[in-house]
ChimeraX commands (.cxc) that place a marker at each C-alpha (Angstrom):
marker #1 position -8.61,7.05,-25.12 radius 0.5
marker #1 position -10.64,10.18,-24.51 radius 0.5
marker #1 position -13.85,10.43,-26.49 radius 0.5
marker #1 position -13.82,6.84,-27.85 radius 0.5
marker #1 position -16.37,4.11,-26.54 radius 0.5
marker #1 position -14.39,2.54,-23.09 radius 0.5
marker #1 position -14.21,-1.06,-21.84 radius 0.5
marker #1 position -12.63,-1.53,-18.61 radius 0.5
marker #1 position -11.46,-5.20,-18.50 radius 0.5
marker #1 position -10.97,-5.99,-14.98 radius 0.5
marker #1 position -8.96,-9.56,-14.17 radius 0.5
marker #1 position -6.50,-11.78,-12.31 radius 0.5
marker #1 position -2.96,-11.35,-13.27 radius 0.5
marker #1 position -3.10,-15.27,-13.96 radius 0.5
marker #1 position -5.58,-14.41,-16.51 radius 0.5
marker #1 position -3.74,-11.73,-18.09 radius 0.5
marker #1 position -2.99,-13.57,-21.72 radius 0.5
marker #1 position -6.69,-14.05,-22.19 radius 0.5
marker #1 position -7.72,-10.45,-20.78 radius 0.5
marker #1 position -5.25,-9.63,-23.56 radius 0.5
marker #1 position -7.12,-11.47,-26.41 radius 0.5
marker #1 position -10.28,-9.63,-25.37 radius 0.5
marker #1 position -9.11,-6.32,-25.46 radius 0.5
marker #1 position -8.03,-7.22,-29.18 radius 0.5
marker #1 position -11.42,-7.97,-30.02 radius 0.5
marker #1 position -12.82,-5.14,-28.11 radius 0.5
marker #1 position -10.88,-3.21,-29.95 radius 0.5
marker #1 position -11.58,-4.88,-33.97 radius 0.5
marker #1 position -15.47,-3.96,-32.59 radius 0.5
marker #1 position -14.57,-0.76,-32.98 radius 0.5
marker #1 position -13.79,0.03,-28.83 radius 0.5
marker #1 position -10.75,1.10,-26.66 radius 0.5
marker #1 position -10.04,-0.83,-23.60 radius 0.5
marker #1 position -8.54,-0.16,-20.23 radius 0.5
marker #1 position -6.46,-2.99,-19.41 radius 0.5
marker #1 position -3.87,-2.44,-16.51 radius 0.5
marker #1 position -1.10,-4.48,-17.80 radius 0.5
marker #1 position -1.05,-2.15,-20.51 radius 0.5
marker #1 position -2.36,0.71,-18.80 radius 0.5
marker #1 position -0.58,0.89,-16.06 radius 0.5
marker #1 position 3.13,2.35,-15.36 radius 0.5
marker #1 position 6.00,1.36,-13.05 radius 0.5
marker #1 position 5.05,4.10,-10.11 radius 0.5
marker #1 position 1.72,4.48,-10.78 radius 0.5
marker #1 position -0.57,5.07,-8.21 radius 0.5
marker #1 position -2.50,2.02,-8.82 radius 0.5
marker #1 position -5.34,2.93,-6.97 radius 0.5
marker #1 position -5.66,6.26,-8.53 radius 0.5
marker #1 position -5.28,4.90,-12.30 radius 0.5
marker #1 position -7.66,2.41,-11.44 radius 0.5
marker #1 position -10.74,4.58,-10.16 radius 0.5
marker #1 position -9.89,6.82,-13.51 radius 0.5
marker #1 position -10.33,4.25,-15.77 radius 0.5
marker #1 position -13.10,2.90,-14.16 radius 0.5
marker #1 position -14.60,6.81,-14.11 radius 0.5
marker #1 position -13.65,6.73,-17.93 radius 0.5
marker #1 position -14.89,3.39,-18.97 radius 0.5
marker #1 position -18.27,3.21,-20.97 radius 0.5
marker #1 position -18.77,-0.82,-19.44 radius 0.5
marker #1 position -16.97,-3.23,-17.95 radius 0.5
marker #1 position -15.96,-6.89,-19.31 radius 0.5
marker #1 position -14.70,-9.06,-16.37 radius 0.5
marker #1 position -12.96,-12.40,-16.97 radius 0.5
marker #1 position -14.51,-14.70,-14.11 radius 0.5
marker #1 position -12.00,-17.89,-13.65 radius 0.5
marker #1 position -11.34,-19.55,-10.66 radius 0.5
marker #1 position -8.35,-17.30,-9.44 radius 0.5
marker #1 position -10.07,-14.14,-10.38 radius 0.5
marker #1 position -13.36,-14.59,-8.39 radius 0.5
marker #1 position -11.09,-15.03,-5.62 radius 0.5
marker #1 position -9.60,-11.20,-6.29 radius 0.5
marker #1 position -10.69,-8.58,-4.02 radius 0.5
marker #1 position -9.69,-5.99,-6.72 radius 0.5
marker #1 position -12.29,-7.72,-8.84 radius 0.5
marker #1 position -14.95,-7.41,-6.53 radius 0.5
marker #1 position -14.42,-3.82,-6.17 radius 0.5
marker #1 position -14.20,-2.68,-10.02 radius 0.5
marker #1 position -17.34,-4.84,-10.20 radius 0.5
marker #1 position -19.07,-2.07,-7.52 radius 0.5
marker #1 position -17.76,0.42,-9.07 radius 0.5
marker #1 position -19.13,0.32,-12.11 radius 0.5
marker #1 position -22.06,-1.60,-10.00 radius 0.5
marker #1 position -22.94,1.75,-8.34 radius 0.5
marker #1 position -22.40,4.24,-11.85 radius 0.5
marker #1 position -25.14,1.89,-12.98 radius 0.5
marker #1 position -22.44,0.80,-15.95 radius 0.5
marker #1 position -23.35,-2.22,-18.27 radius 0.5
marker #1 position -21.25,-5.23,-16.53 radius 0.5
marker #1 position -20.60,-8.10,-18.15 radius 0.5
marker #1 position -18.93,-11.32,-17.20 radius 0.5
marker #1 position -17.18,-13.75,-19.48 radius 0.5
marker #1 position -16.85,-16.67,-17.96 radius 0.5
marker #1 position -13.46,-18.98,-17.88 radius 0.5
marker #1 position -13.30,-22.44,-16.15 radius 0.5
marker #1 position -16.74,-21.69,-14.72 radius 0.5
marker #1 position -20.42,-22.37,-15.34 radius 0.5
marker #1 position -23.43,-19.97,-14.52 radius 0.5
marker #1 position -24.12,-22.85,-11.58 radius 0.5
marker #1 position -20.66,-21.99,-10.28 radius 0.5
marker #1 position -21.40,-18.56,-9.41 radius 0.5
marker #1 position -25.01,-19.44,-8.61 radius 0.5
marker #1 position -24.08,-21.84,-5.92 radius 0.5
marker #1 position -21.38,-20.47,-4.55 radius 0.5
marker #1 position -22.47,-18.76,-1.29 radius 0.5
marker #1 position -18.77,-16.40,-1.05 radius 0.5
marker #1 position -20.27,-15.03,-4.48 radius 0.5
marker #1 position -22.24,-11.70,-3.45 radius 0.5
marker #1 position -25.42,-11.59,-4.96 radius 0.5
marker #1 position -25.07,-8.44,-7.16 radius 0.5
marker #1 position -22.78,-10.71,-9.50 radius 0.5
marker #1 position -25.16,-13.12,-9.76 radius 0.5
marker #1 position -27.59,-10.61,-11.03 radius 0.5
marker #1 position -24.94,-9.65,-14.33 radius 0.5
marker #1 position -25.25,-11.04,-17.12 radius 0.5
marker #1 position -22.83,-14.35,-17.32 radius 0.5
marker #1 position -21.21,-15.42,-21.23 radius 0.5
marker #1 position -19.36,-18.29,-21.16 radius 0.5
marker #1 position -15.87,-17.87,-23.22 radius 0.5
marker #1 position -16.71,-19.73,-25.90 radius 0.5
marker #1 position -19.83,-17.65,-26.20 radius 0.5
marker #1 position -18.38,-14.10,-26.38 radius 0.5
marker #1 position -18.83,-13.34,-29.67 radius 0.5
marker #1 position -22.63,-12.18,-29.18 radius 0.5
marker #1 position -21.48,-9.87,-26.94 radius 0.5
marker #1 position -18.85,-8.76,-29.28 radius 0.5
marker #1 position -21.40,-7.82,-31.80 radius 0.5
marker #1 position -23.33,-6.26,-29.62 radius 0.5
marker #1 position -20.01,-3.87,-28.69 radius 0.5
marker #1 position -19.90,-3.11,-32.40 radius 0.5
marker #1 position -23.19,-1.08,-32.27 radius 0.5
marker #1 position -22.94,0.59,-28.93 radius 0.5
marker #1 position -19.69,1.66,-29.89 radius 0.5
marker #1 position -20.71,2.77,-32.86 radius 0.5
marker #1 position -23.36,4.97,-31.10 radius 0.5
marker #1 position -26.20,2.26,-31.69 radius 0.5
marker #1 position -27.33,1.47,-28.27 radius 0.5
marker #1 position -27.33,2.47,-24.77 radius 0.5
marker #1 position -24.71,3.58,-23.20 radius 0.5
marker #1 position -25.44,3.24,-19.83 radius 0.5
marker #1 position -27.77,0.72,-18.19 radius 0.5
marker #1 position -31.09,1.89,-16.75 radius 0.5
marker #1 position -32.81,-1.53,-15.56 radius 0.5
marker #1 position -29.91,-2.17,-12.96 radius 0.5
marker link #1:1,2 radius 0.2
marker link #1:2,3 radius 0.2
marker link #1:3,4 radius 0.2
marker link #1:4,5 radius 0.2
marker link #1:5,6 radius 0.2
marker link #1:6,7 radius 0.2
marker link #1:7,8 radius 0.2
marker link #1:8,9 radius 0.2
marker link #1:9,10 radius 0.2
marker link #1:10,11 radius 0.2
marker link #1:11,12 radius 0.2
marker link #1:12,13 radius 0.2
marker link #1:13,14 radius 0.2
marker link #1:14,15 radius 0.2
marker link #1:15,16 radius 0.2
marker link #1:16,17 radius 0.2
marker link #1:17,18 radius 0.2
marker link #1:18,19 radius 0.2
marker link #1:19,20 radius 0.2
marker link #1:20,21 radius 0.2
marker link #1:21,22 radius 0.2
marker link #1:22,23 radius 0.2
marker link #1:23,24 radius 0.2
marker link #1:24,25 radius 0.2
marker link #1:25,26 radius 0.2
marker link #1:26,27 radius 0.2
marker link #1:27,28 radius 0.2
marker link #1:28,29 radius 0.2
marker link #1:29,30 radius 0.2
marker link #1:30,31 radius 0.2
marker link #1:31,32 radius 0.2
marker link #1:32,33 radius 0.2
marker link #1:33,34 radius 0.2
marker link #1:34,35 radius 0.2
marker link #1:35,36 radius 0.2
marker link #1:36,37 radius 0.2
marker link #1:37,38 radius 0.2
marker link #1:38,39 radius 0.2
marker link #1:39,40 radius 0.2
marker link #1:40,41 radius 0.2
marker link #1:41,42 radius 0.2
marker link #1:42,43 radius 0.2
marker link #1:43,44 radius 0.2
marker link #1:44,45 radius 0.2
marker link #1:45,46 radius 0.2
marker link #1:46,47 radius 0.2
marker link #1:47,48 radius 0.2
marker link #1:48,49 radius 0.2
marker link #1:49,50 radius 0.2
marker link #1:50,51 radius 0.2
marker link #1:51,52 radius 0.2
marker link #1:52,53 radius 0.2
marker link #1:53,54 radius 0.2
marker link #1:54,55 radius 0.2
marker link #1:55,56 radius 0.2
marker link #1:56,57 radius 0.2
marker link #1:57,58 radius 0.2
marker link #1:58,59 radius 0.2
marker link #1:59,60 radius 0.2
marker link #1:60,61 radius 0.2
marker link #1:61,62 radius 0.2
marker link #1:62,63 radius 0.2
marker link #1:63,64 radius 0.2
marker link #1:64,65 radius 0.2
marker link #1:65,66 radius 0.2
marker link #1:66,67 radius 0.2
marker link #1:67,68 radius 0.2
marker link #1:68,69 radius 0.2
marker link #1:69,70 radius 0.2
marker link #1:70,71 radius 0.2
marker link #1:71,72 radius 0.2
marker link #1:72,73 radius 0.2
marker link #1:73,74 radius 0.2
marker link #1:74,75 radius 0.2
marker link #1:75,76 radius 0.2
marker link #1:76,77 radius 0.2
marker link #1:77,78 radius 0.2
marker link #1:78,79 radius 0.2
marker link #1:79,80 radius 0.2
marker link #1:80,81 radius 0.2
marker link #1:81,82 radius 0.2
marker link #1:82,83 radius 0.2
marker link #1:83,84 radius 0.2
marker link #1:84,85 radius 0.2
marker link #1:85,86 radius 0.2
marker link #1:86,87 radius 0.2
marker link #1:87,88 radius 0.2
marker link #1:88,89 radius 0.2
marker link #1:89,90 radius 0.2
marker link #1:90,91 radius 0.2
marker link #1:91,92 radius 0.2
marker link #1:92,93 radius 0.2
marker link #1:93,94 radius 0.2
marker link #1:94,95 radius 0.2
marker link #1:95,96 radius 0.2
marker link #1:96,97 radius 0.2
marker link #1:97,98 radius 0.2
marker link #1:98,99 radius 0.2
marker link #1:99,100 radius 0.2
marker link #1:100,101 radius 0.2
marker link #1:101,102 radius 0.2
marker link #1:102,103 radius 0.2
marker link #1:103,104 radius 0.2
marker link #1:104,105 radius 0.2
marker link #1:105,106 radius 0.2
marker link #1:106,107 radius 0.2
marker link #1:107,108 radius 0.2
marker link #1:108,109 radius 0.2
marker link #1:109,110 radius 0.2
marker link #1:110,111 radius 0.2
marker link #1:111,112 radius 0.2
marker link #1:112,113 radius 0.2
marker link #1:113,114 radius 0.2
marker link #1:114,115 radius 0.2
marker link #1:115,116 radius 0.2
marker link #1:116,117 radius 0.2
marker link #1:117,118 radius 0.2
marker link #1:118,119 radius 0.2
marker link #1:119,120 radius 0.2
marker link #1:120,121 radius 0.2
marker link #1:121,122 radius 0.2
marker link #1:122,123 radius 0.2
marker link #1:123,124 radius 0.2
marker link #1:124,125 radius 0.2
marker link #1:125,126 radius 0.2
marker link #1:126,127 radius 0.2
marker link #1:127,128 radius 0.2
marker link #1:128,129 radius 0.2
marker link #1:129,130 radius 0.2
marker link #1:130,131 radius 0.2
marker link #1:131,132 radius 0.2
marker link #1:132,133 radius 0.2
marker link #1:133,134 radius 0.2
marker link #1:134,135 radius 0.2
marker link #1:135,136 radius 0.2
marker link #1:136,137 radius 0.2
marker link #1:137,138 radius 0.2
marker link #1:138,139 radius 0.2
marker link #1:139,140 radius 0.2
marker link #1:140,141 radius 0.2
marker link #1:141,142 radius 0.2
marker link #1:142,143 radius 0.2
view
């Protein structure tokens, strides 16, 4: 995965199938992704595997459902990449942009990414394409 444009998808295990089908289009735009499920080994130090991706990772996709917003692993990739002032971007699954904006457990910072619903994702697809191609930014300044 060294020296290729990096998407660390960060999910609920429940979730996993459809973190999978991302990281195949992340990939057919042209990207590698982290993904632990794949990425991840039988005596691993998950921890440790985690913050290297993370340190690797160009951006970070995260699949917001209802179990996953519940996921204190979530919530810390999110700072992560949060405090490296990484693009973060949520794709939203069984939730609305007024779920996350009502919901007062929901820290604020998430509320401030931007939100694509699933059925939406392609845009942000396309927009992979040319950052991983070297046609955008790759790191956000405006955060």
């Amino acid at each position: 995965m060294a020296g290729s444009y990096q998407i660390f998808i960060s999910h609920s295990s429940i979730d996993t199938w459809v973190a999978e089908q991302l990281a195949a289009h992340v990939a057919r735009a042209g990207a590698t992704s982290f993904l632990d499920a794949a990425h991840i080994e039988h005596g691993d130090d998950f921890d440790e595997v985690i913050l290297a991706a993370a340190q690797a990772s160009s951006e970070m996709l995260v699949l917001l459902t209802p179990w996953s917003k519940d996921r204190p692993y979530v919530w810390m990739e999110i700072g992560m990449f949060r405090l490296s002032r990484k693009r973060v971007v949520a794709v939203l699954h069984g939730l609305t942009s007024s779920d996350i904006a009502t919901d007062e457990r929901i820290p604020v910072v998430l509320k401030k990414i931007d939100l694509v619903g699933l059925n939406d994702v392609a845009s942000y697809f396309a927009q992979l394409q040319r950052r991983a191609n070297g046609e955008g930014d790759h790191v956000r300044q405006d955060v």
